[in-house]
N, C-alpha and C positions, 0 to 999 in steps of 0.2 A: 080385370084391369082395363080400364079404358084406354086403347089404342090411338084415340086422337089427341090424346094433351102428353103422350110421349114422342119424343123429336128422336130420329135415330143417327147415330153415331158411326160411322161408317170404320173408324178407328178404334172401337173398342167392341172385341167379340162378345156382344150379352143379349144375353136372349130377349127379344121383345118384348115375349107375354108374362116369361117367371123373373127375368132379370138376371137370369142363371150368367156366368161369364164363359160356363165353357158352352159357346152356342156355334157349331160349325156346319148347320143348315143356313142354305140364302133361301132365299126365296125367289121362284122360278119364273115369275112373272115379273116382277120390281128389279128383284139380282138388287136391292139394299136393304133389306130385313134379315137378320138372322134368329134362329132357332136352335135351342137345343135338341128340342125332338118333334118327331112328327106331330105329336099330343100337342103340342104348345102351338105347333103352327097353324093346327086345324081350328084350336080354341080362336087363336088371336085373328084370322080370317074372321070366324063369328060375330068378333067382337067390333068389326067393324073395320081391319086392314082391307076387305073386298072391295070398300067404298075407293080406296084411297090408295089401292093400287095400280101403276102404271107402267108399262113397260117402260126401255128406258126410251125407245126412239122416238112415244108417246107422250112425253114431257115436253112441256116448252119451256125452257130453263129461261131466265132474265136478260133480255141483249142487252150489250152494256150501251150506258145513257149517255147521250151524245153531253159533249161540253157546252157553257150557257154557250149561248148566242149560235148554236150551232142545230141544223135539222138530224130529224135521225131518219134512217135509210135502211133497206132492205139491201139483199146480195146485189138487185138489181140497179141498184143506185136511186130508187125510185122514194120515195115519204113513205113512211110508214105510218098510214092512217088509223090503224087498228090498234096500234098499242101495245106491239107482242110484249113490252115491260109489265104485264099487268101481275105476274104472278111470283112470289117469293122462290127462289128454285130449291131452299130447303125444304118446304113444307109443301109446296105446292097449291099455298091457298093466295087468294086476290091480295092485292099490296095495298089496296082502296083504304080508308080509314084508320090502318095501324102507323104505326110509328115504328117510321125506316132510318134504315143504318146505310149510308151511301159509302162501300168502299173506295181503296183510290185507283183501282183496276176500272172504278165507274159502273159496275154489278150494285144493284141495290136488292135488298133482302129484308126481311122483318127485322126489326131491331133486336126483337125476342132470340127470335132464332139465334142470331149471331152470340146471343151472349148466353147461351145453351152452349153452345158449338163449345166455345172458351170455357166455360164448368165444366163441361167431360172432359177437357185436356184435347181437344180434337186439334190435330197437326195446326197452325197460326196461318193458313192461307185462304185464299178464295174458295167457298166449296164449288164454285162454277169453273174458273179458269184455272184456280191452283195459283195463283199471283198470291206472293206471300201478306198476309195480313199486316197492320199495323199494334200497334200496343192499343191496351182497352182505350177509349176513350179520355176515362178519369187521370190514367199516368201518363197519357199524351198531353193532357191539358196542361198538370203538373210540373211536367219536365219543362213544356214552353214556357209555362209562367218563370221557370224558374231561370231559366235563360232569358227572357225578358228584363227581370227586376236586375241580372248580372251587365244587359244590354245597357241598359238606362243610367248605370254606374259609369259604366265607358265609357258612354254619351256622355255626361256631365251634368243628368236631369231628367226629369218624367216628362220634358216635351221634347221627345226626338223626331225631329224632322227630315224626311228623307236627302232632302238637299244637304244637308248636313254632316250627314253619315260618309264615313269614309269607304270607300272601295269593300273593306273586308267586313265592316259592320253590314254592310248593306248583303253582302252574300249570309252572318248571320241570321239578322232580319228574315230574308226570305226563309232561309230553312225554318224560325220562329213560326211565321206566319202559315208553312205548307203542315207544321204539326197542328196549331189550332183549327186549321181549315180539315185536317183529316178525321180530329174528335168533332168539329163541326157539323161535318156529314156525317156523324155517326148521333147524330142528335144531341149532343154534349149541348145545354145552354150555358154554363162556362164558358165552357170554348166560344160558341158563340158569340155574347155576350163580349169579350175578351177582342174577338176580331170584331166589333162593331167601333172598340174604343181604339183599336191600334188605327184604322181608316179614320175614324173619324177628326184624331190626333198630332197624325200624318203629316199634314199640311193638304190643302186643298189642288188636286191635280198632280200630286205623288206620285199615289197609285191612280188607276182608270176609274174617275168619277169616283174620289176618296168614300167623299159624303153618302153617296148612292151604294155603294157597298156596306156601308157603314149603318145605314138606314134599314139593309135587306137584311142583317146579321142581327140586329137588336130586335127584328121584326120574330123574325126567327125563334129566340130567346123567348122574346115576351108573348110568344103563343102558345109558351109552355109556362105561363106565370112565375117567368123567371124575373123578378120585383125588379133589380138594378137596372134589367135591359129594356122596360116597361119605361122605369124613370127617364131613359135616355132617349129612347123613341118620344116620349113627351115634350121633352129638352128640343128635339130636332124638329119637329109641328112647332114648337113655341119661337121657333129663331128662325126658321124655314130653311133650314143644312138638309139640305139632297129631297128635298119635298118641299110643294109650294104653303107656306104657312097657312097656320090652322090653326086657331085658337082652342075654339070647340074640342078640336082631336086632342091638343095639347094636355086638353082639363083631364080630359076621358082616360087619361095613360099615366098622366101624375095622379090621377085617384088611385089607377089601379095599383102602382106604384105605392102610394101612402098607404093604400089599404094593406099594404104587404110590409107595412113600420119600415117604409124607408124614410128617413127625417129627411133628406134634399125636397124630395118628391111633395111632405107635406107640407113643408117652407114654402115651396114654390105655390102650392094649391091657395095656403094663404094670400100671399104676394096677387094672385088672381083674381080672387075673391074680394082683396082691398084694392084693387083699381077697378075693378070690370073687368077683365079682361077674359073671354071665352066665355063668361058666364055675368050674370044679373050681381051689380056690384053686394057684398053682403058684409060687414062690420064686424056683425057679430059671427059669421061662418070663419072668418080672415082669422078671428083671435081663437074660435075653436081648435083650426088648422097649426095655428103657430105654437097654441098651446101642448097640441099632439108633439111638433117637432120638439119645444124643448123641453117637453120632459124626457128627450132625450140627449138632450144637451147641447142642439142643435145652437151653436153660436149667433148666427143671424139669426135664428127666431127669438133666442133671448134677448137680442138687443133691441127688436125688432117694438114686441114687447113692453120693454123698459120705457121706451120711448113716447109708446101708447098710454101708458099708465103715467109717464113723465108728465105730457100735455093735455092728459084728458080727450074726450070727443072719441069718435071712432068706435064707439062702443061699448067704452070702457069709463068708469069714475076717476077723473084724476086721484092718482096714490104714489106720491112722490116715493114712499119710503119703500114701496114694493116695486118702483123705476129702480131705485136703488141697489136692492135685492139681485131685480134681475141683471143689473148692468153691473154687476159683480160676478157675479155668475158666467159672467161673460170674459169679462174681464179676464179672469183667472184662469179663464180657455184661450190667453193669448188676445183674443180682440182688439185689436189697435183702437178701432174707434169707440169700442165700451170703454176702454181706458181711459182713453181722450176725458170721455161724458163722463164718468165715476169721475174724475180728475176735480171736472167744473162743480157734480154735488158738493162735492168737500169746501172746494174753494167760495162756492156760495151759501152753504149749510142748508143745500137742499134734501129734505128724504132722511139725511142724518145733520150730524153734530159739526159747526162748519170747526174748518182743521185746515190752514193753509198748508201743512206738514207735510198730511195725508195729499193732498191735492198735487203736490208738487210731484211726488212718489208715483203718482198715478200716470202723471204729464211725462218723468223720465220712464215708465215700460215701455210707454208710447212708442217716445220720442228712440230709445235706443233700437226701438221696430221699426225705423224711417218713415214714421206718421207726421205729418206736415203740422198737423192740429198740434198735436201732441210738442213736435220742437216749438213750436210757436209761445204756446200756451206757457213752454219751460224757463225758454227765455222770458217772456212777461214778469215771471216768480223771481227771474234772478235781477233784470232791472228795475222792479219795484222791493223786491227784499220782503218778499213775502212765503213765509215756510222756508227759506234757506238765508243766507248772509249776500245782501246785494252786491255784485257782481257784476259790472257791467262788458266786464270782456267776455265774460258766458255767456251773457244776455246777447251779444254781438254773434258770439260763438253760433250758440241753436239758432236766433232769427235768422243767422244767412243759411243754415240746411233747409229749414222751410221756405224761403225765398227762395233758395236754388232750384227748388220744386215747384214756384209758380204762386206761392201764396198769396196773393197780392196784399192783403191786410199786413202780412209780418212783410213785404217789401217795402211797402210806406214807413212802418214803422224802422229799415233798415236804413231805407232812405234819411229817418230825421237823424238817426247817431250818424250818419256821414255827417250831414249838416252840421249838426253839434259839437260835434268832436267828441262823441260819446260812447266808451271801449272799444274805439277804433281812430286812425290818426284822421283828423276835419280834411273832409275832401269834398268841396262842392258841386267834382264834375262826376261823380260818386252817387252824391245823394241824385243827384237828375238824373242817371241812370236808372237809380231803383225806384223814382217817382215815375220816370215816364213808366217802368213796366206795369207799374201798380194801375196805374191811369189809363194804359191802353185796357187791360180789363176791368175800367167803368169803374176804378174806386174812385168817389166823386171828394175825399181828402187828400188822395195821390194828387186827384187832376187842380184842385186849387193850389194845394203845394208849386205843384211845376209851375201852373198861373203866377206864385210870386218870384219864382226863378226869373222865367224869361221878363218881369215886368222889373226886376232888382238889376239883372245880369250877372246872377251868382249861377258860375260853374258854366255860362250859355250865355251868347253874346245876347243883350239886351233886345229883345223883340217884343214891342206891346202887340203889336196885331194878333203874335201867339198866345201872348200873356190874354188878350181879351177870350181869343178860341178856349181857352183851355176852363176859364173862368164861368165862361159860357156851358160849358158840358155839365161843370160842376151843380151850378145853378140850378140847369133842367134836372136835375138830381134832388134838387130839393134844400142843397147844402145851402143854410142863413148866413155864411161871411161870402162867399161867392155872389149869392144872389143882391148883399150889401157894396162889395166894392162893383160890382154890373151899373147898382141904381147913382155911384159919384163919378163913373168916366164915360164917356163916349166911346165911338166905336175902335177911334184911335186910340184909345187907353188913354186918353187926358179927362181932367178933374173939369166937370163943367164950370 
């Protein structure tokens, strides 16, 4: 039997060399080996216990590891430059290169070891101090995750913010967080992983340098090619959250990331690849990348996609019908804005079979998702009476939710039924309200609109100076009735 790839159990009386259980020899030098009989203990010296026994005062068991940001110290108060942590205290081999279990007594050990310990049933504490142990790692993660997803419900959402949090969620919280952080130290990349996404989530200056903890935790993770916490270390390079941005780095970790079928990770490689960004711009590597993501159904890469094939160029042959495809495919995963575009094929009988019906159908998924395009688009169908029965208080209805969101196109457009008095009662000082909005965001028909306002005095007392400014904007815009009434008035707004 080979004596070095057997861990001894200090809790269960068996014999070293035969495995016998009734073994009530120790061993006179160690005092932690037991034996059934002298026979077995003379063999298992042989066999190689000679090398790798030590008395006990001979041992230099693990000091426990000072906290971050803290020195570690001898009895004397002095540094401690040698390192007395170098050795595992169950096995008493170098801690150098294996993969360590950091308890919460602060004793660190082979990982190995530790989870030997737990397979023989050995008592749940420190084998150094006797400080009670924690649960394995995996039922630590477990538990917290599951107290998490219970957290998030109390909260009101998956972005909980410490400020937020009340008094007694925040005492949960920590205790969440001291469980992750205990299967953390115990090399868990879950766990890990898990505490890179709670700091990083946080809000920024929560916890002590959110980001920067968040950063060490995923770093952690992804150097056990743990894929999610790879994608996320790429994410933080890519945006520069607790590190100074990196493009380069960014690519290097979303590869690794992709290479591990994480769809974000290959989304994003694309998105890369199609701008330049960290790397040599490439076309055709961007639609390889997106292709990866959505064969897994990755929503933005399918629309992504559709789009490409929609307008051709980029590397791709225009193929309306297989835009179509993919922005279906999207669609059906919810996609507000595939919706939107699958809306306009129909409505233009582009890729397929035009169908104001279908188009309208597509504009309400949108629209009941709060897509601006989407309400915009709806109301258009119901004050032209296209695929549904015109309506123009519907039509009034959708264009003010996508105007309330900023649309400027559906604000103009909101603007003319005040004007008109159309599915809403005529209000002039109304319509100039939703032209100027249009108009301050450069709609150069918003800004000629307001131009006949102030030059009419409908809804705004009469001002040509403004009527001229406003005329003026439109012009440099390009717009041919603007740049027509500029070429018969002067600067007063009179007819030469």
């Amino acid at each position: 039997m080979d004596c070095k790839k057997k861990i001894a159990d200090p809790d269960v009386k068996e014999c070293a060399n035969c495995e016998s259980i009734d073994a009530n020899l120790t061993c006179a030098k160690c005092k932690a080996i037991r034996y059934c009989s002298k026979a077995c203990q003379k063999q298992h010296w042989k066999n190689g216990h000679k090398e790798l026994c030590f008395r006990p005062e001979e041992r230099r068991p693990q000091m426990m590891a000072p906290r971050r940001g803290e020195k570690s110290s001898n009895s004397h108060g002095a540094e401690d430059d040698e390192g007395s942590c170098s050795e595992c205290a169950v096995c008493l081999i170098s801690l150098s290169g294996c993969a360590m279990c950091t308890l919460p007594c602060h004793h660190v050990f082979h990982k190995e070891c530790v989870k030997q310990l737990r397979k023989h049933g050995v008592q749940q504490v420190c084998p150094l101090c006797r400080a009670a142990l924690p649960e394995g790692p995996e039922k630590l993660s477990e538990d917290a995750t599951r107290m998490l997803v219970a957290m998030s419900r109390e909260a009101g959402g998956d972005d909980m913010f410490w400020q937020s949090l009340s008094d007694s969620q925040k005492q949960k919280m920590a205790v969440i967080i001291d469980m992750f952080t205990n299967a953390a130290n115990q090399n868990y990349a879950i766990a890990q992983c898990n505490l890179g996404h709670i700091y990083s989530s946080a809000g920024i200056g929560v916890f002590d340098q959110g980001h920067k903890k968040a950063l060490y935790w995923f770093r952690q993770a992804a150097d056990q090619n743990y894929a999610d916490a790879q994608f996320c270390l790429g994410y933080m390079y890519n945006h520069g959250q607790g590190v100074t941005q990196d493009l380069k780095k960014a690519v290097q970790w979303y590869r690794k990331a992709a290479d591990g079928n994480i769809g974000d990770a290959q989304f994003n490689l694309g998105v890369m690849y199609s701008n330049g960004q960290g790397v040599a711009q490439d076309s055709k590597k961007a639609i390889q990348w997106y292709h990866k993501a959505a064969d897994q159904s990755h929503v933005k890469a399918l629309f992504n996609l559709g789009s490409m094939y929609r307008n051709g160029g980029e590397g791709v042959a225009r193929d309306p019908k297989k835009a179509a495809l993919l922005y279906r495919k999207a669609a059906d995963r919810g996609d507000t804005t595939a919706q939107f575009n699958l809306g306009v094929m129909y409505r233009d009988g582009l890729g397929v079979s035009q169908d104001y019906k279908k188009a309208g159908q597509w504009y309400r998924k949108a629209a009941d998702q709060g897509d601006a395009e989407g309400q915009s688009g709806l109301g258009n169908m119901y004050y032209l009476g296209e695929g549904v029965a015109r309506d123009l208080q519907k039509a009034a209805h959708w264009m003010r939710k996508a105007a309330d969101q900023g649309f400027p196109g559906t604000q103009y457009n909101l603007g003319l039924l005040y004007k008109r008095g159309e599915g809403v009662e005529q209000d002039s000082k109304k319509a100039v309200d939703w032209f100027r909005k249009a108009a301050d965001q450069g709609s150069p028909k918003a800004q000629f609109s307001l131009a006949n306002m102030y030059y009419d005095g409908q809804g705004v007392v009469l001002d040509r100076r403004k009527a001229m400014h406003w005329y003026r904007k439109a012009a440099d815009q390009g717009l041919p009735q603007a740049q027509h009434n500029l070429s018969l008035l002067d600067e007063n707004g009179k007819y030469h």
